[in-house]
Backbone bond lengths (Angstrom), bond angles and torsions (degrees), N, CA, C in turn:
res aa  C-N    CA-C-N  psi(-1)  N-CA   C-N-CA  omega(-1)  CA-C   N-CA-C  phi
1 X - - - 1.460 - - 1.525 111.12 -
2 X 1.268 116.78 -45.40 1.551 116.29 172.25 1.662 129.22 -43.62
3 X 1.731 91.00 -49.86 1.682 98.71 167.96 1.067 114.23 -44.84
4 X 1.326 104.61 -57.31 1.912 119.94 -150.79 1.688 91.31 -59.73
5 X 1.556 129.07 -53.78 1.234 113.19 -162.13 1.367 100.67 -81.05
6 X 1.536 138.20 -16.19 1.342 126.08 -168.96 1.636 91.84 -76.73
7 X 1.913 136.13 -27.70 0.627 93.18 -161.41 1.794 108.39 -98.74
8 X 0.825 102.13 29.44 1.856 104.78 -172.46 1.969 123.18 -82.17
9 X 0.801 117.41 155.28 1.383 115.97 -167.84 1.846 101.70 -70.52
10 X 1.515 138.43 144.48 1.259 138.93 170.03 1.709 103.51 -41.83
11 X 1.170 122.07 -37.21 1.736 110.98 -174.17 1.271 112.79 -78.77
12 X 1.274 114.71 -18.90 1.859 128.04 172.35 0.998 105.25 -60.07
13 X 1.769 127.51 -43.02 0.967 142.33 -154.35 1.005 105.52 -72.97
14 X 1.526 123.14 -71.58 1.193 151.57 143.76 1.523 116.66 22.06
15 X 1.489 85.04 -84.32 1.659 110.53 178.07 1.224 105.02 -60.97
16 X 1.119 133.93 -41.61 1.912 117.38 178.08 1.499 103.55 -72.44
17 X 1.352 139.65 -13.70 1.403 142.53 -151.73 1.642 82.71 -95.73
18 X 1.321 112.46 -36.43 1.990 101.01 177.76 1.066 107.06 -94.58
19 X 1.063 130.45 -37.92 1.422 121.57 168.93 1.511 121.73 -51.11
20 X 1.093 124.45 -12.47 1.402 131.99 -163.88 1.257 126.10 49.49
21 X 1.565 125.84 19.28 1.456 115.43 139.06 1.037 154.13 -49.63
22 X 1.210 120.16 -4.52 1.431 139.81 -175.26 1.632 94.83 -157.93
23 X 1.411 88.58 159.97 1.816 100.11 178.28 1.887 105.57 -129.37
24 X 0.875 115.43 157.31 1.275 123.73 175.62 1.749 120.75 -64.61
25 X 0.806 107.08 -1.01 1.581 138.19 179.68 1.766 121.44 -92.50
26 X 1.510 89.17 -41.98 1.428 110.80 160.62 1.256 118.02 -77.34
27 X 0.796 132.84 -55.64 2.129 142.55 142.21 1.092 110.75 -2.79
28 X 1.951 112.75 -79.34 1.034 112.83 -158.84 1.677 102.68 -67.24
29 X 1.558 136.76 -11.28 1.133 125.36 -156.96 1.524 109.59 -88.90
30 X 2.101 106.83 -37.50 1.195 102.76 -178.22 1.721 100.29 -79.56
31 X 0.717 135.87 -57.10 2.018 117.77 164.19 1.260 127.07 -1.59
32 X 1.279 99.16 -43.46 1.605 108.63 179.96 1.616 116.84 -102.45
33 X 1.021 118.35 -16.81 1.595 113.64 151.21 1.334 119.22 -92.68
34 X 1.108 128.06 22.79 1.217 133.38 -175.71 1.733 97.77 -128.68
35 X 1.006 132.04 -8.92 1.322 135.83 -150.79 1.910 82.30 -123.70
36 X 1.288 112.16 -59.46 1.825 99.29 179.14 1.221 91.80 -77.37
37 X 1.268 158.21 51.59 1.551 142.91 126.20 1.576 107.84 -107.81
38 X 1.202 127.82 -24.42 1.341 127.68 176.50 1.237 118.56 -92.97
39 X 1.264 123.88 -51.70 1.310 136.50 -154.07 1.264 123.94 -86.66
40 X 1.176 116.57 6.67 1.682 140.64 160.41 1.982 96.61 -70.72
41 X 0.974 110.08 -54.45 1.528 111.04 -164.08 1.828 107.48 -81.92
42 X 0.885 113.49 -30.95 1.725 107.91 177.10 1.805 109.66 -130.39
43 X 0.861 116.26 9.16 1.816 124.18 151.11 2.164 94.08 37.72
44 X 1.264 79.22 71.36 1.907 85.70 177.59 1.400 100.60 -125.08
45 X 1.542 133.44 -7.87 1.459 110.61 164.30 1.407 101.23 -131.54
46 X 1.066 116.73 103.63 2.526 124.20 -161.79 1.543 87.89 -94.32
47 X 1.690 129.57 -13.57 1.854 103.51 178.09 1.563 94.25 -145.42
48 X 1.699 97.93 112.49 1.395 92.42 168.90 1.685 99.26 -102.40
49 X 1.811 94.64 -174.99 1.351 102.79 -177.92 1.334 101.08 -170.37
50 X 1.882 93.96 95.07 1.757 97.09 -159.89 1.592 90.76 -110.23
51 X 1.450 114.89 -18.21 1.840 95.56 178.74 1.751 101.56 -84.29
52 X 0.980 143.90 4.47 1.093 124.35 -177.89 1.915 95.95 -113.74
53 X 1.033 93.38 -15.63 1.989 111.11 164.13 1.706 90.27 -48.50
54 X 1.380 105.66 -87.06 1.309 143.61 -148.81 1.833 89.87 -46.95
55 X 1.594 114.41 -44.80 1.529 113.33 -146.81 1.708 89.18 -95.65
56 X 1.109 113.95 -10.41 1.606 105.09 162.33 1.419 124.18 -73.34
57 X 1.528 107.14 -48.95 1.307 123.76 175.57 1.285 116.52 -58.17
58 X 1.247 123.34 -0.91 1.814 136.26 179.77 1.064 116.43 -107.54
59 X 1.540 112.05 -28.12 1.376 137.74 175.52 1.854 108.35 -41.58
60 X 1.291 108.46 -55.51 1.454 109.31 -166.32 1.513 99.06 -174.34
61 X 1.477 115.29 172.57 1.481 122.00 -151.49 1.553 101.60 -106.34
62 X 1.188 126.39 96.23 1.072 138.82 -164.18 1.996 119.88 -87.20
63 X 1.252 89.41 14.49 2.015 106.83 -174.67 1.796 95.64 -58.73
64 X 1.208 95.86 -71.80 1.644 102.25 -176.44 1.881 127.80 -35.02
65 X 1.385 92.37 -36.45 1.527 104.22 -161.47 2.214 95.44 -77.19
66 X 1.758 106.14 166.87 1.194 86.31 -162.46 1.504 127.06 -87.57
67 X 1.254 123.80 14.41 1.687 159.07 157.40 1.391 108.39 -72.28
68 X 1.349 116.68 -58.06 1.373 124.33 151.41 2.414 92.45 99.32
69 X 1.245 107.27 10.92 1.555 115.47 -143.02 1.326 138.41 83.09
70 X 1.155 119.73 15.13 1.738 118.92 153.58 1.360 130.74 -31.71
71 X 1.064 137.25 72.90 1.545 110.23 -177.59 1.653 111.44 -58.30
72 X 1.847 93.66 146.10 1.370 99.68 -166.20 1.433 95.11 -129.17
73 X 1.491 130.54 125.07 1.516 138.07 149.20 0.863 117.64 -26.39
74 X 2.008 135.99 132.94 1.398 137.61 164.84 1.254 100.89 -115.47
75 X 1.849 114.36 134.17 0.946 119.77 152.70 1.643 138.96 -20.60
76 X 1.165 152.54 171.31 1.496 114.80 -177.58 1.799 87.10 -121.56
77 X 1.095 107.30 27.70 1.661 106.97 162.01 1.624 116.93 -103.41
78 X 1.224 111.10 3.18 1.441 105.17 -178.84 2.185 108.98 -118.43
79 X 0.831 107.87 132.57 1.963 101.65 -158.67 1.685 80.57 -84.39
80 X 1.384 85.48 150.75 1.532 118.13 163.83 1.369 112.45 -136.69
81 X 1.305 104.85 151.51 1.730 107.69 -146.75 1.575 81.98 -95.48
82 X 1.452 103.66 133.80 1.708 103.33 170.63 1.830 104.35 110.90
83 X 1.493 96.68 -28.75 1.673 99.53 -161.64 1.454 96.88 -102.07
84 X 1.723 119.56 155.29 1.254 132.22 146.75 1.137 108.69 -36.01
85 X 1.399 146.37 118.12 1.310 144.22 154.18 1.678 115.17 -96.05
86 X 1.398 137.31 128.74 1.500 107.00 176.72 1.475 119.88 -121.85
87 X 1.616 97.80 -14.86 1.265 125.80 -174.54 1.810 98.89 57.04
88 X 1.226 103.83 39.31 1.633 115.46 167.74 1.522 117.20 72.16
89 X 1.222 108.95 -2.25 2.066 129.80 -172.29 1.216 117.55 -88.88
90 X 1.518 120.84 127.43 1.341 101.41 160.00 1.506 146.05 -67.66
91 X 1.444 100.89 -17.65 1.399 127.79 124.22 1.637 123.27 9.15
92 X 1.097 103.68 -75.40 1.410 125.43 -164.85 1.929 109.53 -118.70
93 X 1.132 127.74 4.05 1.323 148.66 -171.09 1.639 106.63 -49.64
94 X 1.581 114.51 -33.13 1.750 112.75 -172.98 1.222 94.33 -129.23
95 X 1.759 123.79 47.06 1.631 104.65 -171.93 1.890 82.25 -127.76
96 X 1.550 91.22 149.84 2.045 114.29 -157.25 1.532 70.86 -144.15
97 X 1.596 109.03 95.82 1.597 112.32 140.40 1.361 133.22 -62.67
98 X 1.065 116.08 128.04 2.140 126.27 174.78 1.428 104.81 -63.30
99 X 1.041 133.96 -32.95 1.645 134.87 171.15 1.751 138.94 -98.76
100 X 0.866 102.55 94.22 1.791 76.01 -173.72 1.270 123.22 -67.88
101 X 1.201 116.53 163.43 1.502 116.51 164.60 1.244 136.07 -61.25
102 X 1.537 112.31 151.49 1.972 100.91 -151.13 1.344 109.64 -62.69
103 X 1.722 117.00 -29.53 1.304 116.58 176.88 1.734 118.62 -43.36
104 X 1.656 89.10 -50.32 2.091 93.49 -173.71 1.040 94.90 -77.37
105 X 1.320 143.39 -43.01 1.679 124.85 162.53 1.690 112.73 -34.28
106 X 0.876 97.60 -37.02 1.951 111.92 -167.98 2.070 89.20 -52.35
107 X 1.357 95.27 -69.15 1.562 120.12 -152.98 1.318 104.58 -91.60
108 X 1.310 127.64 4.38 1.493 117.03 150.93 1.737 118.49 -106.01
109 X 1.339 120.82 -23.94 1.480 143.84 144.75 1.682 107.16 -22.91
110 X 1.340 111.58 -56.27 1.424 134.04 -171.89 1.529 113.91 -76.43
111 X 1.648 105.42 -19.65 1.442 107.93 -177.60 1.650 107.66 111.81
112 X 0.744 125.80 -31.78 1.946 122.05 158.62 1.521 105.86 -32.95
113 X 1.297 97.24 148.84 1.312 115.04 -167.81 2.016 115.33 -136.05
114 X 1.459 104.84 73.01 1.349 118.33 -142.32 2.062 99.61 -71.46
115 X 1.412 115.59 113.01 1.218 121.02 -165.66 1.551 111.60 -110.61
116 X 1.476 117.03 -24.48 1.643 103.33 176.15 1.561 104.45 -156.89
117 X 1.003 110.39 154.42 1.703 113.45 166.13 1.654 116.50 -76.27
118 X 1.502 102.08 147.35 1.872 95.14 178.58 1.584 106.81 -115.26
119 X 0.965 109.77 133.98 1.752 110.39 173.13 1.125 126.32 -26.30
120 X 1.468 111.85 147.21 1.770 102.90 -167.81 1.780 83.38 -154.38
121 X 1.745 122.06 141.68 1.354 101.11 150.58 1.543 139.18 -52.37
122 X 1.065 117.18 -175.53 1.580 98.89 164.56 1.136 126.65 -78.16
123 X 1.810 115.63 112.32 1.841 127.42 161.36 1.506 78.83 91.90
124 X 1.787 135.94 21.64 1.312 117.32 174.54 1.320 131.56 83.28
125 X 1.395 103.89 -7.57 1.473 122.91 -166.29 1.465 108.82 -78.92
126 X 1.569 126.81 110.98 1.527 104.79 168.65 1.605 102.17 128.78
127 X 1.299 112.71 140.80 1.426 119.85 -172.61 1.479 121.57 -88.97
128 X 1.741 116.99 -7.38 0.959 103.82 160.87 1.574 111.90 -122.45
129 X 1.698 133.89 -177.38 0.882 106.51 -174.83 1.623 112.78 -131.22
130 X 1.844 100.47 130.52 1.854 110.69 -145.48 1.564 70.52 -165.76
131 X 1.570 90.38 142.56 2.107 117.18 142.40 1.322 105.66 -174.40
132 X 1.102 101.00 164.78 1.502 115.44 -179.30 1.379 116.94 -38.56
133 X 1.145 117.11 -53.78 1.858 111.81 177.88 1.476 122.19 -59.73
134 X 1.320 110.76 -19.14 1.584 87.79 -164.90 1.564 100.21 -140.94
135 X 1.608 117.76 -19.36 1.275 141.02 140.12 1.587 90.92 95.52
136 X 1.278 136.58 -161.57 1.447 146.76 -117.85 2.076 88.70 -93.18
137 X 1.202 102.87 157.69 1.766 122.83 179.01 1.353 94.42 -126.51
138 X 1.399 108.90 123.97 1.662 101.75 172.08 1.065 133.02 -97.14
139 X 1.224 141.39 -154.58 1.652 129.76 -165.68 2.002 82.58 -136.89
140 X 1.882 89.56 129.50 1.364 88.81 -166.60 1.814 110.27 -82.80
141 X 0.485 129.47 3.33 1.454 137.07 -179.19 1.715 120.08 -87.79
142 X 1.457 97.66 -38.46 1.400 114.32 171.14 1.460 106.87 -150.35
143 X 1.235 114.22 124.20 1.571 115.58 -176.75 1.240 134.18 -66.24
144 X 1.698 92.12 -30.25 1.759 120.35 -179.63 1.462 114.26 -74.38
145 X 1.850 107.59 5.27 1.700 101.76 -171.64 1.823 85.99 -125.27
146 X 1.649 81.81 -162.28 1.700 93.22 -167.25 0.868 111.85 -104.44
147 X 1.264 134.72 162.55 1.518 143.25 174.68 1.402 119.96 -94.58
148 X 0.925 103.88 -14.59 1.747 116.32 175.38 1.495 112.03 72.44
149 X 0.918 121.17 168.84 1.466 127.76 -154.80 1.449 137.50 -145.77
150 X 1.106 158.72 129.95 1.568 103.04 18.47 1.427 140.43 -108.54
151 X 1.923 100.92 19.36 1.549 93.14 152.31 1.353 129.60 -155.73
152 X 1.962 76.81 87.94 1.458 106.61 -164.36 1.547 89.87 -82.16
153 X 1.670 144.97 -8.22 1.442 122.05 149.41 1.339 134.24 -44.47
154 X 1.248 110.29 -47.46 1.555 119.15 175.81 1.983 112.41 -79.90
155 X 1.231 115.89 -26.96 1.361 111.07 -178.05 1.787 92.94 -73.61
156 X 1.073 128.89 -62.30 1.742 140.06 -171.17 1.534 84.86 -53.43
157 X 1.526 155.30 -75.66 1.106 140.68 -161.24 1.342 124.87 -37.97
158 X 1.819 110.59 -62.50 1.599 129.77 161.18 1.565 110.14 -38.26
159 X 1.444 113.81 -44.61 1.542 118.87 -172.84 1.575 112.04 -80.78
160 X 1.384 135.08 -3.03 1.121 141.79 177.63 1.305 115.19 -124.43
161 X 1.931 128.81 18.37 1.256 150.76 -169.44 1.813 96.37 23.45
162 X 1.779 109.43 60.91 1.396 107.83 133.14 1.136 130.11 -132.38
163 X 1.682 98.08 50.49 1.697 106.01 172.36 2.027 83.54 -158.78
164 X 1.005 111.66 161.73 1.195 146.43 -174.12 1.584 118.01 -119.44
165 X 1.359 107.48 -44.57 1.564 109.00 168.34 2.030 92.52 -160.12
166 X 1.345 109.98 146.47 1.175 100.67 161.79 2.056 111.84 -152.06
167 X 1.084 107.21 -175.00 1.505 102.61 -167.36 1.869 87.63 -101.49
168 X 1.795 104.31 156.35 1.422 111.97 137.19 1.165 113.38 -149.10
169 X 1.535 128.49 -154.20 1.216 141.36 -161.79 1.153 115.10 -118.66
170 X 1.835 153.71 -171.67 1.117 154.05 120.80 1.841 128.51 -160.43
171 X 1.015 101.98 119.54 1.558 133.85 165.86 1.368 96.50 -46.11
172 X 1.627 85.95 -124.18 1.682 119.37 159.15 1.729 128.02 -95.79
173 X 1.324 96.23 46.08 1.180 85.19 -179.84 1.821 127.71 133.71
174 X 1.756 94.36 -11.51 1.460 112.82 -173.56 1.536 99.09 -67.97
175 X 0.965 167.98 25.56 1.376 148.48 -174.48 2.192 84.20 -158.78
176 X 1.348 129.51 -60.94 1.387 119.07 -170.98 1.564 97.41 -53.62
177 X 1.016 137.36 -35.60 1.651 132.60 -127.72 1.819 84.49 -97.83
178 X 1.384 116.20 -53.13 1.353 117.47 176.30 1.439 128.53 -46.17
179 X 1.758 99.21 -48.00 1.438 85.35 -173.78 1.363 91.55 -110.81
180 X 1.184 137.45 79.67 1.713 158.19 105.29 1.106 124.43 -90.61
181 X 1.358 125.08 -28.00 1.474 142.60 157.93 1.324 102.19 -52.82
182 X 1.187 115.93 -54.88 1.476 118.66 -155.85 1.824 111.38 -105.15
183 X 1.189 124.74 -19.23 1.043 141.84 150.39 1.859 101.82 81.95
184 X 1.219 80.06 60.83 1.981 107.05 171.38 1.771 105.56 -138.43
185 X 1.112 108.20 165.23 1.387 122.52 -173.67 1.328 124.78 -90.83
186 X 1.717 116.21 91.14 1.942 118.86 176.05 1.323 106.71 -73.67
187 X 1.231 134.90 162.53 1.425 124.90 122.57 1.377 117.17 -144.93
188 X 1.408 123.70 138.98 1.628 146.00 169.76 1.398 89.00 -62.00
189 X 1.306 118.58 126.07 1.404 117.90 155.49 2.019 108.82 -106.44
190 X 1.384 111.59 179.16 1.185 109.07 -153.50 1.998 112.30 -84.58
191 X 1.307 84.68 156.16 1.763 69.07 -169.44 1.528 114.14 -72.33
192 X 1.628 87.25 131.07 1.806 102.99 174.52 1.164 87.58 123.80
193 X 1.880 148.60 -23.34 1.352 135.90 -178.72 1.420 126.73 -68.34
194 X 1.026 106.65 -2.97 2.106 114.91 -179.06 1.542 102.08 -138.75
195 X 1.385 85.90 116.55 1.547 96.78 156.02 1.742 107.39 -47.01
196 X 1.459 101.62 137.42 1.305 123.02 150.14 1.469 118.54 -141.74
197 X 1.530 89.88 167.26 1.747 115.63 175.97 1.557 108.47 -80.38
198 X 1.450 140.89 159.07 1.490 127.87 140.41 1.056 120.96 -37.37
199 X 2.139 126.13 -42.94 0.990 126.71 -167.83 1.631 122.99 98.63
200 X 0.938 120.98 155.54 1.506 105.77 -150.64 1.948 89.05 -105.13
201 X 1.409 123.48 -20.47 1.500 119.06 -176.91 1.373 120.64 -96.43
202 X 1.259 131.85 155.47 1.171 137.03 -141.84 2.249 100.75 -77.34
203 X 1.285 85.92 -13.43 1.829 95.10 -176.93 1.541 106.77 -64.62
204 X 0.733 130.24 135.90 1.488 150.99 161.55 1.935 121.80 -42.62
205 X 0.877 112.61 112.75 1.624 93.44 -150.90 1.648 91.86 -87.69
206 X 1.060 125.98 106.16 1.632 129.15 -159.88 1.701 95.20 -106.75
207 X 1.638 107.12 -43.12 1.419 113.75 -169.24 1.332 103.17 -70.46
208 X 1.847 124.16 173.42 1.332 145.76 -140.29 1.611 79.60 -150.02
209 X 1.522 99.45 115.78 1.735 106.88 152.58 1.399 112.26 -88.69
210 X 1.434 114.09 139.57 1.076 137.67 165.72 1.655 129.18 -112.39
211 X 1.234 108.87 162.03 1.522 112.13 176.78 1.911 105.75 -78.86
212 X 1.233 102.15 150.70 1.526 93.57 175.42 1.779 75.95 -130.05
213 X 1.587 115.16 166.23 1.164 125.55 170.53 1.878 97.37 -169.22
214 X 1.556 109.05 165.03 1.320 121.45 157.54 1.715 138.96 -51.03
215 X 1.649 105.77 -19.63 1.300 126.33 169.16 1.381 117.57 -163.58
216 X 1.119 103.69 -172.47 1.938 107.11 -168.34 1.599 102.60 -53.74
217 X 1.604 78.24 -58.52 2.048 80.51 -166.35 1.238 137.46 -53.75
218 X 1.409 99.95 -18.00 1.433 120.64 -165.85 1.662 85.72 -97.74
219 X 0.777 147.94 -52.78 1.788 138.11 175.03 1.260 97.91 -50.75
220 X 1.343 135.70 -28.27 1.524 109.92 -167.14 1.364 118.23 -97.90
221 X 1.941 90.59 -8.55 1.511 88.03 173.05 1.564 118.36 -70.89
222 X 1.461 104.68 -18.37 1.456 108.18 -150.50 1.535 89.95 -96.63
223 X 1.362 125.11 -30.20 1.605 143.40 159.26 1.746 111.28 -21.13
224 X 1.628 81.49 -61.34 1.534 104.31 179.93 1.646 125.23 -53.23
225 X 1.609 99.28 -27.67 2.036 104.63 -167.47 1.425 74.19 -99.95
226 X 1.661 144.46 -39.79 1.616 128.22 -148.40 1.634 108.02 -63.74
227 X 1.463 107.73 -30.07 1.188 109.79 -119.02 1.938 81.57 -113.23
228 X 1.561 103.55 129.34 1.858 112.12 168.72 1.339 101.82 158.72
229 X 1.058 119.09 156.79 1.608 135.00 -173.63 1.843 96.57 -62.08
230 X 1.830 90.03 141.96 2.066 99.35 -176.32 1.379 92.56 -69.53
């Protein structure tokens, strides 16, 4: 049963999540056995956070909303209140923000169900994706190559079915460059299309988060909750 749903598209998902064939509970469980069988070998999600996953998803009945309970991967540049955040720094290595960012406000509001952080260099900086805290993300196809950067955590997660939908970032290139490497679906949308925060670090937030997903549709669903004036 775990396979079968790890291997299904996010709108498959979706649709059984209103239908009430599956529960979000069930989600978060195959994620997480699927995540200690993979995630030893390409290290693309270093902080999960499946009981506070789990105690949302209990919280209230999330079928209706337009996620419907998906848990969805966050970049580890955007804080979630409750979670290790590090923004990839040693810097920032033991810091648990009280607020999240308006985006994960955005995508848990919507019914997302936010369960682990995905590798990022440090502050995002850099084409492949490595820093001191949590050290190298591999490229799932071949281990010995790169994943590209900078969020080759969340592209390697989608590409090893332990993410379903997840967020990244892009400059020049941090969110396309990954999932071409990895051969899952980024996209930069245009500036002014995603709510954002200032951000809690002194860097300038210049880059554009985007949805990353396994195929078109499934990015546009997630396109769809990212995307509205802060």
């Amino acid at each position: 049963m775990t396979m079968d749903l790890i291997r299904l598209s996010a709108r498959s998902v979706r649709d059984l999540l209103k239908d009430r064939q599956v529960g979000p509970l069930e989600l978060l469980d195959a994620l997480e056995h699927r995540i200690s069988e993979v995630d030893g070998a390409v290290n693309a999600l270093p902080t999960l956070c499946f009981e506070r996953a789990r105690q949302r998803a209990r919280e209230r009945d999330l079928s209706g909303l337009p996620l419907a309970g998906i848990p969805v991967a966050i970049k580890d540049l955007l804080p979630v209140s409750g979670v290790r955040t590090t923004f990839g720094s040693m810097a920032y290595r033991d810091h648990i923000p009280e607020v999240s960012d308006l985006l994960v406000e955005r995508i848990e509001a919507a019914g997302g169900i936010v369960y682990a952080k995905s590798n990022t260099p440090e502050f995002g900086a850099g084409a492949n994706t490595f820093n001191d805290v949590f050290g190298f993300t591999r490229n799932p196809w071949n281990t010995a190559l790169s994943a590209a950067g900078s969020s080759g955590g969340s592209a390697v997660a989608l590409a090893t079915g332990m993410a379903w939908l997840a967020t990244g970032s892009d400059l020049g290139g941090s969110l396309r460059n990954p999932a071409s490497f990895c051969s899952i679906v980024g996209l930069r949308p245009s500036q002014g299309r995603i709510a954002s925060d200032p951000g809690e670090t002194a860097f300038n937030r210049l880059s554009m988060e985007g949805p990353m997903a396994r195929n078109v549709n499934d990015a546009a669903m997630l396109l769809d909750v990212m995307a509205g004036y802060d």
